[in-house]
C-alpha positions as CSV (number, residue, x, y, z in Angstrom):
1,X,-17.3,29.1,19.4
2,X,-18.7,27.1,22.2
3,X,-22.3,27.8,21.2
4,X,-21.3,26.8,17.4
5,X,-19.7,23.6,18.6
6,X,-23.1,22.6,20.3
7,X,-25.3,23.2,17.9
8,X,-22.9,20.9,15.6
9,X,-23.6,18.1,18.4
10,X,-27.3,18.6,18.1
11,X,-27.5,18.3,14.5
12,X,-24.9,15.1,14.8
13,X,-27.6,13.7,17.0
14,X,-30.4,14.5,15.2
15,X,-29.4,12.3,11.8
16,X,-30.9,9.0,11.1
17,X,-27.3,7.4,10.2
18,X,-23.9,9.1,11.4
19,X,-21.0,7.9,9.2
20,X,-17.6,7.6,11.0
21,X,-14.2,6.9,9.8
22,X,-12.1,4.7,12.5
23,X,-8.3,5.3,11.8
24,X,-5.6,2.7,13.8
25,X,-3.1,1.1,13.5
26,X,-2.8,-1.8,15.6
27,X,-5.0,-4.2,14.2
28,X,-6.7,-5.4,18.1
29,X,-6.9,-2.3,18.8
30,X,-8.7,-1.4,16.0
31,X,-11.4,-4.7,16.5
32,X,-11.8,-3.6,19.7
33,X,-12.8,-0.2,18.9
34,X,-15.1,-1.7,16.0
35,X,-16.9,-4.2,18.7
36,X,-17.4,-1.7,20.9
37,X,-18.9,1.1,18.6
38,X,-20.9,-1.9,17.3
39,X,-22.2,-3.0,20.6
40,X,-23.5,0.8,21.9
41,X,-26.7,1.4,21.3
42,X,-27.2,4.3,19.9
43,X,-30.5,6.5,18.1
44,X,-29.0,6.8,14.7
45,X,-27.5,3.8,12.3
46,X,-24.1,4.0,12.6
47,X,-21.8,3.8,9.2
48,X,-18.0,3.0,10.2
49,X,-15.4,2.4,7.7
50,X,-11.8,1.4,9.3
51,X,-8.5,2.6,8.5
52,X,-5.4,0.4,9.1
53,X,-2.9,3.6,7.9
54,X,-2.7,7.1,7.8
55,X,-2.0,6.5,4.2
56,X,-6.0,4.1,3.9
57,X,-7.5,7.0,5.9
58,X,-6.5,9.9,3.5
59,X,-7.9,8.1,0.7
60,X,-11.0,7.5,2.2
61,X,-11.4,11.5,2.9
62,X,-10.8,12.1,-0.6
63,X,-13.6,9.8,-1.7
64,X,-16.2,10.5,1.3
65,X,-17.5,12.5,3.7
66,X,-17.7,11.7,7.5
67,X,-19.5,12.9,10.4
68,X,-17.2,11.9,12.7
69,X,-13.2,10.8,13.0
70,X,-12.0,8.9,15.3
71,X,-8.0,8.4,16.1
């Protein structure tokens, strides 16, 4: 399990653009978190679509795919 879970990590890494999905619900919270993923530099583009609602985030899984959630 552990050696699965880092191989996942190295193949996250090794993309040219990581898409993410950023799910909250208070709005400054949710800027914040969208100014700092903005501001880190990082080795791959980074794709980020923002979720206000449970309800927003569901219906962007059922349209895309995403490397990475965050809640």
């Amino acid at each position: 399990m552990k050696t699965e879970r880092a191989e996942k990590t190295r193949n996250l890494v090794k993309k040219d653009v990581i898409k993410a999905l950023l799910v909250e619900d208070d709005k400054s919270d949710r800027l914040l978190a969208e100014r700092v993923l903005a501001r880190y530099p990082q080795c791959a583009k980074l794709i980020t679509d923002t979720a206000g609602s449970l309800s927003k985030a569901v219906e962007y899984l059922r349209n895309k795919e995403y490397d990475i959630i965050l809640l």
